[in-house]
C-alpha positions in Angstrom: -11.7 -29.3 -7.7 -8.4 -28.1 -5.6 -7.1 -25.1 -6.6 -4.1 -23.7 -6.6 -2.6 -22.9 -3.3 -0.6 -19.0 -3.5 0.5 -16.8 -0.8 0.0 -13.3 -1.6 3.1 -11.6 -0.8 1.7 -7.6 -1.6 2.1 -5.6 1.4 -0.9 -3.0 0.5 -4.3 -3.6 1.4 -6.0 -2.1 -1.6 -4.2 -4.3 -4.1 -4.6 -7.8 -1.7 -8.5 -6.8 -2.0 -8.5 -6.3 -5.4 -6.4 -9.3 -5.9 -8.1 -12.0 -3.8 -11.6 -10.2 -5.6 -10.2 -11.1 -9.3 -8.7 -14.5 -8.5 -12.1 -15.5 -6.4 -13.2 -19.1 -7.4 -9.6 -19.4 -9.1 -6.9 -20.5 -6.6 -6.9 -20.5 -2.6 -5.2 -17.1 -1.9 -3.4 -17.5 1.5 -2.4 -14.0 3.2 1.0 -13.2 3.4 3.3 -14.5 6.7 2.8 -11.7 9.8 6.2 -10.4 10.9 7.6 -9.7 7.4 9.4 -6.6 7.5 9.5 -4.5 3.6 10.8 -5.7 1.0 13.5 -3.3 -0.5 11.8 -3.1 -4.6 15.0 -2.0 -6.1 14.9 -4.1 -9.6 14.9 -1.9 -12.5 11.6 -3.2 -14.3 8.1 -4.0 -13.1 9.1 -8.0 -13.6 11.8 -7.9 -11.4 10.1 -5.7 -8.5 7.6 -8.5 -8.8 10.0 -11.7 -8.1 11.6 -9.5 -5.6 8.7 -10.0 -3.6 7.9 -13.2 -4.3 11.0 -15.4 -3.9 10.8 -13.4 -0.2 7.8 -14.2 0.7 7.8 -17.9 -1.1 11.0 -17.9 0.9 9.4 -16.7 4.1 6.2 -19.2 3.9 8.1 -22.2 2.2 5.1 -22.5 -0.2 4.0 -20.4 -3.6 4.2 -16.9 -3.5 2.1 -14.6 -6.2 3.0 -10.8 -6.4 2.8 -7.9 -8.7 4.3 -5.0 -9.4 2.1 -2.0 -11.4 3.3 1.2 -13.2 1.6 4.3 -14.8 3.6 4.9 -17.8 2.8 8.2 -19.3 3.7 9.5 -22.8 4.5 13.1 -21.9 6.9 12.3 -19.4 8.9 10.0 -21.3 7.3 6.9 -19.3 6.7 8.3 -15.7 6.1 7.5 -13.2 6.7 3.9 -14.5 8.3 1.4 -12.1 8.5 4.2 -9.4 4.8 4.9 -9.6 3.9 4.3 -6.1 6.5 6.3 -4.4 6.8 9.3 -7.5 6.5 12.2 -4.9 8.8 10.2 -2.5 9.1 7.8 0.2 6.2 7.3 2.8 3.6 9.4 0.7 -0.3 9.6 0.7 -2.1 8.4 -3.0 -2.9 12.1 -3.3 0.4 13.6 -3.2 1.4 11.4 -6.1 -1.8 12.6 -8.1 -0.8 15.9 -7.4 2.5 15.4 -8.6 1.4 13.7 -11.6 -0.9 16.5 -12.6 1.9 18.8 -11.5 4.3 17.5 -14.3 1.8 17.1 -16.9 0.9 21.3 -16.5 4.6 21.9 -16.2 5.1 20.1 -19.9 2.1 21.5 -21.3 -0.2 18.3 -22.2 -3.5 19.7 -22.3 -5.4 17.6 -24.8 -6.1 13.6 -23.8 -3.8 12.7 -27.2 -1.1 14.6 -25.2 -2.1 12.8 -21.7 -1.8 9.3 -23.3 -1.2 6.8 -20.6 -1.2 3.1 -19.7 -1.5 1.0 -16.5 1.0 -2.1 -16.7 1.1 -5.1 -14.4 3.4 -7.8 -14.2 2.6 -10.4 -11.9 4.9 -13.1 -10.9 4.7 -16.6 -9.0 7.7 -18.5 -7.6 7.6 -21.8 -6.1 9.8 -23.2 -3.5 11.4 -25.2 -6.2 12.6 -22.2 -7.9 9.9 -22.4 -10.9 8.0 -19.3 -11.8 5.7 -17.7 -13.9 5.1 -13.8 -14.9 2.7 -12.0 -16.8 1.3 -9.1 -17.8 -1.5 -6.5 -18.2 -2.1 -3.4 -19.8 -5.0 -1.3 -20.3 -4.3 2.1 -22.4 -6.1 5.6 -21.1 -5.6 9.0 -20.7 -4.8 11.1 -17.6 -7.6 13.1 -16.5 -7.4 17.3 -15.8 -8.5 16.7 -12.6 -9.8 13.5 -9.8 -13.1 12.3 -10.2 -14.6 9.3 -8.5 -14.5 8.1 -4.7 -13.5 4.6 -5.5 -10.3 2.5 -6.1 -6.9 3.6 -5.4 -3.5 5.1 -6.2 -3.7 7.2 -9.9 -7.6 5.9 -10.3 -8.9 8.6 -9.8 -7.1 10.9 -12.7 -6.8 7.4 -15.1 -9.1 7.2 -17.7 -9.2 4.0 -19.7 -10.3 4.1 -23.3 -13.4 1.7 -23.3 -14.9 3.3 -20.2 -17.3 5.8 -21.9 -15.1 8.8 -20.0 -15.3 7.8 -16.6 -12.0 7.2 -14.3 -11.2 4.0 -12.7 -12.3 5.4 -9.3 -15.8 6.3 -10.8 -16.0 2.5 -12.1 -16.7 0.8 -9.2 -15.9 -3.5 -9.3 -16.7 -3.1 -13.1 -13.3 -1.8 -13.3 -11.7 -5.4 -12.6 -13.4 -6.5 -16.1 -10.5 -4.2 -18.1 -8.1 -3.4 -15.5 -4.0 -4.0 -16.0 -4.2 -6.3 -12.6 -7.5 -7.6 -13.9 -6.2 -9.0 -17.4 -2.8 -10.2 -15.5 -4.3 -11.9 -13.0 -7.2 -13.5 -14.9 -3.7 -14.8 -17.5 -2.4 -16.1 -14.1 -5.2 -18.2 -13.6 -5.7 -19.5 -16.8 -1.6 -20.5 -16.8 -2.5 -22.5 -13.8 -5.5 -24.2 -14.8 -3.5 -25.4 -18.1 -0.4 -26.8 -15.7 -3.2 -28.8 -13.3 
């Protein structure tokens, strides 16, 4: 069987890893073109951050291009981080200072209690072929925010997120058991089984 051919156009090596883990088996995940400088994520929704990348690096490679674009969307503060989730205590910071910040502005507004911490992880991924066809869809897995880290594993919020059918333990404490329920994990596994019905 051929699979499906798709550049990965994310820039962040946690996220390729995770990616080209989920999608294993699924499609031929080619790594994105070398000399691509960063690609300015200005659109004002998750979707559109996504196809920003892609059509780039579609455009870049001249062949498919998958991306995606994630968000931690928490109740308390009306939605944020959201679509500025990886740059939430600003430009060119560490995965800790935007956990600290996080947990920062949940203290500030008083959300003590996990009902008051309600969160959710949301992925859109995106394809875009050369031709100018795409596809885009979408993950969510609902949680709380954590009082404090826990866990060595994963990346970005993982450590304070807490998804409701993980028996209390943060994504960072999860280990690969955490694709299985994941926001990229549920979008990606969609992707695939888009693709398989289009061959």
């Amino acid at each position: 069987m051929v699979l499906p051919r798709l550049v990965c156009a994310s820039a962040n090596p946690d996220k390729v890893v995770e990616i080209a883990r989920v999608l294993d088996g699924l499609v031929d995940l080619c790594p994105r073109p070398d000399g691509l400088g960063d690609i300015v994520e200005d659109a004002p929704d998750l979707e559109g951050n996504a196809r920003l990348k892609a059509v780039a690096v579609c455009e870049a490679a001249g062949a498919a291009a998958v991306s995606d674009d994630t968000g931690l969307e928490v109740d308390a503060l009306g939605g944020a981080p959201g679509v500025f989730s990886a740059r939430y205590a600003g430009l060119d910071v560490s995965y800790q200072d935007n956990v600290d910040k996080l947990l920062a502005e949940l203290d500030r507004v008083g959300a003590v209690t996990q009902q008051q911490r309600r969160a959710r992880f949301r992925t859109a991924v995106m394809v875009v072929w050369p031709d100018g066809r795409e596809i885009c869809v979408e993950g969510v897995v609902e949680g709380h925010i954590a009082s404090s880290p826990a866990g060595d594993g994963g990346f970005g919020y993982d450590p304070v997120f807490v998804p409701d059918e993980a028996d209390g333990r943060t994504f960072a404490q999860m280990g690969d058991e955490k694709h299985e329920i994941s926001h990229r994990g549920r979008a990606l596994r969609a992707l695939a089984a888009v693709l398989a019905e289009q061959r």
